[in-house]
Structure formats: C-alpha cells, structure tokens
N, C-alpha and C positions, 0 to 999 in steps of 0.2 A: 633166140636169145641165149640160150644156152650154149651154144657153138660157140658164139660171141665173147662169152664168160670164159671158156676153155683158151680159146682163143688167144684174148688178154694175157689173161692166167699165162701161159706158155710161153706168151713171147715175152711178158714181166720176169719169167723166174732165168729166160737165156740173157737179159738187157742184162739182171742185176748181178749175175754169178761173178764169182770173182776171177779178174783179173790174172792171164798168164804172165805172173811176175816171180822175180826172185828174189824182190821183198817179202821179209815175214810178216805173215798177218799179224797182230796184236791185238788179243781180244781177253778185256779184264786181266791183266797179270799171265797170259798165260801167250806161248811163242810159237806160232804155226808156220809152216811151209804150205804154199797154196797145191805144192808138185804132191806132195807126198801125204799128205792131212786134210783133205776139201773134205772127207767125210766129217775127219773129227772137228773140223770149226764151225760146219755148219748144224753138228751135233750139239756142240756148244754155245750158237746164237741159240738153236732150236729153245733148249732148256730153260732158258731167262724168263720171266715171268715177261709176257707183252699185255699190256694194259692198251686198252685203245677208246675214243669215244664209245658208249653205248645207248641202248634205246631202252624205251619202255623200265624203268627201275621204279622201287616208289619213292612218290614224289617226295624232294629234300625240304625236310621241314614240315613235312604233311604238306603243305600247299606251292610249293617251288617246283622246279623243275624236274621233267623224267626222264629229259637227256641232257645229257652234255657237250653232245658236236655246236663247234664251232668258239667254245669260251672251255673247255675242261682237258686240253693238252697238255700244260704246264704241271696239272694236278694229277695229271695221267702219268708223265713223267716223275713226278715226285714219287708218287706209287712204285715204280720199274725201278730206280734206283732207292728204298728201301726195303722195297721185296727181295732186291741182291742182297741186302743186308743181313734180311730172316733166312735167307739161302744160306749164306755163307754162317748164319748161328748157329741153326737146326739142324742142318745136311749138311753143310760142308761145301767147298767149292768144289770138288772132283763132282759132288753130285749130278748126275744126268737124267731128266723124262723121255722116256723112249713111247711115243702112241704106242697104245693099247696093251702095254706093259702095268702091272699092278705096282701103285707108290704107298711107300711109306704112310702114318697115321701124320708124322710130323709136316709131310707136305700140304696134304689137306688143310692143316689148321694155318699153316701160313698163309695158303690161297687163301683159305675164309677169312684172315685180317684184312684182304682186301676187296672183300664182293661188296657188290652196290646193295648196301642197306645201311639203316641207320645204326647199327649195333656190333658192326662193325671195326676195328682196331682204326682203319686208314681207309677205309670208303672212302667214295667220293661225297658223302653225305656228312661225313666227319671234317674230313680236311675244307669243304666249300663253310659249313658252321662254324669250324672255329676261324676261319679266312675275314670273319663277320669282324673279330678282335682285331684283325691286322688292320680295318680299315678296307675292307672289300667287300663288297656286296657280294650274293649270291650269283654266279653266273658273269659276274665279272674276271677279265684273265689277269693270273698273275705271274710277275715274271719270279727267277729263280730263287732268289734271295727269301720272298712270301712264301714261299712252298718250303723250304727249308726251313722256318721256323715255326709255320705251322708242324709239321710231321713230330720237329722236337716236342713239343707243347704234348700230340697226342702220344707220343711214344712214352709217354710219364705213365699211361693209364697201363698198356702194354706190362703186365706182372711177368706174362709167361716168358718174353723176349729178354725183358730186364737188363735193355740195354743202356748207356749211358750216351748222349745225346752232344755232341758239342759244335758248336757253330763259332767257325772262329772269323770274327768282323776285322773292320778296316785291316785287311790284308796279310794278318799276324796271327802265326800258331803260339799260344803260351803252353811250353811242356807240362808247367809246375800246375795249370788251371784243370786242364787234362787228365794230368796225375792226381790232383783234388779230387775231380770230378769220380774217377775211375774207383780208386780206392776207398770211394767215401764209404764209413761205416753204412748200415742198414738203418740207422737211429736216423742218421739227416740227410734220409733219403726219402723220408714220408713213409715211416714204419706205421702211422696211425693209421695213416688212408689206404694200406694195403697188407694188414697185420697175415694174411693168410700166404703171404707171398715169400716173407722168409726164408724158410728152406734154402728156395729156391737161388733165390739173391744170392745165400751165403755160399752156395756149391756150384755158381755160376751156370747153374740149371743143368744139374748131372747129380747122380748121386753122391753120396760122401766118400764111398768107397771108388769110386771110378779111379780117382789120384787122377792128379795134374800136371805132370814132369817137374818139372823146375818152377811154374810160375805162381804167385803167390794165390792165394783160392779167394780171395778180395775183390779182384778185378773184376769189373763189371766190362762184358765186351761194350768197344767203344764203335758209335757210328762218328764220322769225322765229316764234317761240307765247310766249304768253305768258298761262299759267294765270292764273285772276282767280279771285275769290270776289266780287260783285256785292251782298252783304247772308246777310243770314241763314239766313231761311226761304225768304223771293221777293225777286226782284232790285228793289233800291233804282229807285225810275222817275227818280231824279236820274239816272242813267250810263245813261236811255235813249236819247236825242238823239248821246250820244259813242259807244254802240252802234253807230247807225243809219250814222254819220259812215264807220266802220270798214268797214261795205260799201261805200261810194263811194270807198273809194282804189282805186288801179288795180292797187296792190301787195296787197290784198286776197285770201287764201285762204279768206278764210269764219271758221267759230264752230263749233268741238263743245262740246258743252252738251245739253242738253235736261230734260227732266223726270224726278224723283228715280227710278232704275233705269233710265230707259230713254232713250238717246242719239240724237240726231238731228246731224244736219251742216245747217248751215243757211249757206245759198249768200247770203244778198240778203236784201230786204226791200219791202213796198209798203204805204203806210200806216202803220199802227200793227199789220202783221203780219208773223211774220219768214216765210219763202222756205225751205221745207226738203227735203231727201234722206232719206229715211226708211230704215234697213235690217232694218226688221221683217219681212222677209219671206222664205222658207226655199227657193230655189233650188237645184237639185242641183248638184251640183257640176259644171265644165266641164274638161275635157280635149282635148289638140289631136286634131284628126284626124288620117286616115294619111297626109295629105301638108304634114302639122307646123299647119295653120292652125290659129288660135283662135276657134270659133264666140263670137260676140263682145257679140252683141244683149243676152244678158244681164246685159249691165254696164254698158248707159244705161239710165237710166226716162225711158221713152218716154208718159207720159202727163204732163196737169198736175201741177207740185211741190205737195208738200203747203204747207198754212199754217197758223200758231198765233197766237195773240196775243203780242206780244214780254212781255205783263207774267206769261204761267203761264211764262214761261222761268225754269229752276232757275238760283239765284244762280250755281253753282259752273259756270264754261267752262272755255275757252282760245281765243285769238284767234289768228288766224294770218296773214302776209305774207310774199309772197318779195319780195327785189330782186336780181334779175340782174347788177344793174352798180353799182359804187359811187355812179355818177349816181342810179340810183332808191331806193337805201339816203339818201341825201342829200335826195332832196325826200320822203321818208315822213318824215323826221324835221321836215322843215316844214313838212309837213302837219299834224304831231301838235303840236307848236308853236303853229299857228293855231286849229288844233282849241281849246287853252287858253283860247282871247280867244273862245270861242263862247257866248251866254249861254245860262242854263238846259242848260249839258251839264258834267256832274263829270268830271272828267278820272279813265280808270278807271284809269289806267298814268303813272309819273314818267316820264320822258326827263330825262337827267341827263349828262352830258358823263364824267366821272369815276365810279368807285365810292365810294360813301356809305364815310365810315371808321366806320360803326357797321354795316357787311355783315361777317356772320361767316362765311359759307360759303369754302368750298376754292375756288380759282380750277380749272374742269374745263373748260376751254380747248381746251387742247391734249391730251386724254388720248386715247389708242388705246387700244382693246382687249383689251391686254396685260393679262394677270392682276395683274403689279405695282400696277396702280392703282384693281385689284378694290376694299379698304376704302375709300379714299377714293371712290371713285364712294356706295357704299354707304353713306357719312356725308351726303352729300349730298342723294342723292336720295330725298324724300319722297315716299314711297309709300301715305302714308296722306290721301288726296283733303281729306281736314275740317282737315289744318292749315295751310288758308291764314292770312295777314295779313289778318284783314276790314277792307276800306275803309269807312272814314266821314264823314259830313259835317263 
C-alpha cells in the first residue's frame, strides 16, 4: 500500500509540474519564467495557506458535523483567499514558509484564525454558523457570492486584522463607498463593541512611531470581492484576457470559482491554464501540541498546483484584492481603468466614481454586528448564488 502511495505521489507531482513553455507563469501579482524560476514558483504556491476538507474536528454547533468532505470546498476556498489577505496584512507578500524553518509569532496567529474550532476568526464552524443567516443550512454548499459575504460579516469581529470588507454587487466598483468605507472614522466603526481595539484601528495596526510614507494613517486595509457571473452555462472567452489581467495586479488575491459543485481557489495562470489550490482532499483535523505549537505542514501543498483550462471554468466566481494603503487602492483602480483600453478583453466589473442612482440596495457600510441591523443585512444579502446580473456583449 505504501509503494502504491509513493507511487501515485510520483507520478502526480511529474503529471502536474509545469509546462516547458515561454509563457510567464502568473502567480498573485507576481511574474515567473518556468526556465529560469521553477524553484521560486513553486516556492511561492508552496507558501499560500492550503485549506482542504478535514476530519474528526468538534462537532459544528456541538451537535453537527466533524467533517466536511463533500459539502465544505466553497468555504475552504473562502478561507485560502482570505488567509492571502491576512498574508498580505501581517507578513507581507514577499513573505515565504520554508518546512521546518522557524515562523514568525504573526503567522501562527493567522493560521489560528483559521483552525477548525468554534472560536476561531474564520473556522469552518464560524463561516457554516453564520451561513445559517444567508439562508443555508449547515452542511449545505455554497457557491461564491455566500462565502464572500459571510467572511465580510465575520471579519467585523476580526480587531487584530481590522480590515475593511467591501463586496461590490451587481457588477460595479463605487470608489467614493470604498473610500467611505476605508477612511471611516473609528466612532462608526463600532467603537462600543470593540473599545480595546483602538490603537490599533487608528495606526493601521503598527505602532505610532513606525510612520507611513505618504499614506494617510486612517486607512483601514481594504479586502475587495467582487462576485461575477461570466455567462451562462461556461464563461463567455470575451472576459478571458481581463480574467488573465486580474492575476497580474499586485493587489491580486486570486478567483473562487471552479466547476458546478466543486470549488477551487485559483492563485495565477500560465497560458491558457488557470494555476489552482484544490481542497478536495480530507485531512484530519490539526490540534496544537503540549507546548501550544501548530503542526503546520498540513496547510501548504507542497507538491505542483493543479491546472485546468481557463474555458471549463464555471461562469459563476468572485474575484478578489487587497490594498493596504490608500496609495495601492488608487493605482488598482488605474489599473482597472487601462485594463478598459485593452483590446479583445470585456471589462467583467464597472469602476464608477459615485453610485449609479438606479442601485437599489441598503448602503451596508458601516453596519456592525448588532442585531438592530439583522433585517436589513438580510434584505441585502443574496444568498442565492444564480441571481447574479449576467454580463453581456
């Protein structure tokens, strides 16, 4: 059996390696050669937080489920692209996990926003609970759009990330909602339900003396999603090239998405193949040891990332970016600007300065937590993945 394992193993990691081309790879923002960089990309998948089905956790809710294979890929993914997010808060994008190299205290606490327990930042026991609000049972899948406004909802609790959450619907980035959102004082940010937190909010979680270049010390880092429906049945190949474009910014989190039921996180691109994290695969569950560490290996994939052809990608995503600084919020949007004047690429998302006066939704801005604002969250938020706006030519 063992032979067997090797076996597999061996001949999975020569199937999946990448390709002698002289296409650049494109992985998050950042520009490989497969000739001259195979170590450093697959350096770079290595590092990314991989989330994958696990077993034996305790049970969600005290009496629900102890795993999650077969219904918790979507929310696996959810996890992998905002784990890039606390990456890119905490550590930074250069940041690299080398096995059996000694990490940072700031890594751990990341990883621990996402281990299976109830207490958790972004469990699987958190995001399936509050999934309850969107109109999803327990153990039920959901497609991108439900995971993405769940993660918002928890990321409010999130003091130490203190990031700012923005999910921009029917197909339109509002700069001016953004810029709201980011710059909002600490007062109408739910200063009551997190008075301890402070500090932190107001030095964008560094100390006072650190200084900040240029950028104003207000800003709260921004996570950016932005659900799409790409066509019908299979995604239109007009919005494939403004796809492709999406992994080359630097502010780039990736694409959950994948094929009808089954979710993949997809990092990058090489050719006319997207670059993915797969979390098909049923891992026991992890627990610290007695002297509190986190065995940890099981949350890179450490072998080549899988690849599919961008055109079996299911229409239905969401796209994801952070910017840090109001500086990097300001050249994504002139990226997405040039992006426009690109031929042969449909621009999949508006950027619009103001809100369209034909938007009917609740402005959910500034809402905390509070039960007071339970209906209107609840009017807003669509929980049923098939009613996007489909884009068309």
């Amino acid at each position: 059996l063992f032979l067997a394992t090797l076996t597999y193993d061996t001949l999975r990691f020569e199937y999946e390696d990448f390709p002698e081309t002289k296409e650049p790879v494109w992985i998050l923002g950042r520009k490989y050669s497969v000739f001259t960089e195979k170590e450093e990309i697959l350096l770079d998948v290595t590092s990314r937080l991989w989330f994958t089905y696990r077993k034996n956790f305790p049970a969600i809710g005290g009496t629900g489920p102890t795993s999650d294979t077969g219904w918790g890929c979507m929310l696996r993914c959810g996890q992998m692209i905002f784990a890039q997010a606390l990456v890119c808060r905490h550590l930074g994008r250069e940041w690299r996990w080398i096995k059996g190299k000694r990490q940072v205290d700031n890594y751990f606490s990341v990883l621990n926003a996402f281990i299976d327990k109830k207490d958790s930042y972004y469990s699987i026991h958190q995001i399936a609970q509050m999934g309850v609000g969107e109109g999803k049972s327990i153990g039920q899948w959901y497609g991108p759009n439900t995971v993405a406004q769940v993660l918002k909802k928890l990321a409010t609790f999130d003091t130490w990330s203190s990031l700012a959450v923005h999910i921009a619907m029917d197909n339109t980035v509002v700069m001016e909602e953004i810029r709201r959102l980011c710059q909002s004082s600490f007062s109408c940010a739910g200063a009551a339900a997190f008075p301890a937190a402070e500090p932190e909010l107001l030095y964008n979680g560094h100390p006072e003396e650190e200084g900040f270049g240029d950028g104003p010390l207000l800003w709260k880092p921004l996570v950016l999603l932005i659900p799409l429906r790409l066509g019908l049945t299979e995604i239109n190949e007009a919005y494939i090239e403004t796809l492709k474009h999406c992994f080359m910014m630097p502010q780039s989190l990736g694409v959950i998405g994948g094929k009808p039921n089954s979710a993949h996180y997809f990092i990058g691109y090489v050719g006319e193949e997207l670059i993915y994290l797969d979390p098909h695969t049923t891992q026991p569950a992890v627990e610290p040891n007695e002297r509190g560490c986190l065995p940890d290996e099981s949350f890179h994939c450490q072998h080549p990332p899988c690849r599919m052809s961008i055109a079996e990608l299911d229409p239905s995503i969401a796209v994801g970016f952070f910017c840090n600084t109001e500086e990097d919020f300001n050249d994504w949007c002139q990226q997405i600007r040039k992006l426009s004047l690109v031929r042969g690429a449909l621009p999949m998302f508006e950027l619009v300065e103001r809100q369209p006066s034909h938007f009917s939704n609740p402005d959910v801005l500034n809402l905390t937590p509070d039960s007071s604002d339970a209906d209107r969250l609840e009017r807003f938020f669509d929980s049923e993945d098939e009613d996007f706006e489909i884009l068309t030519l």
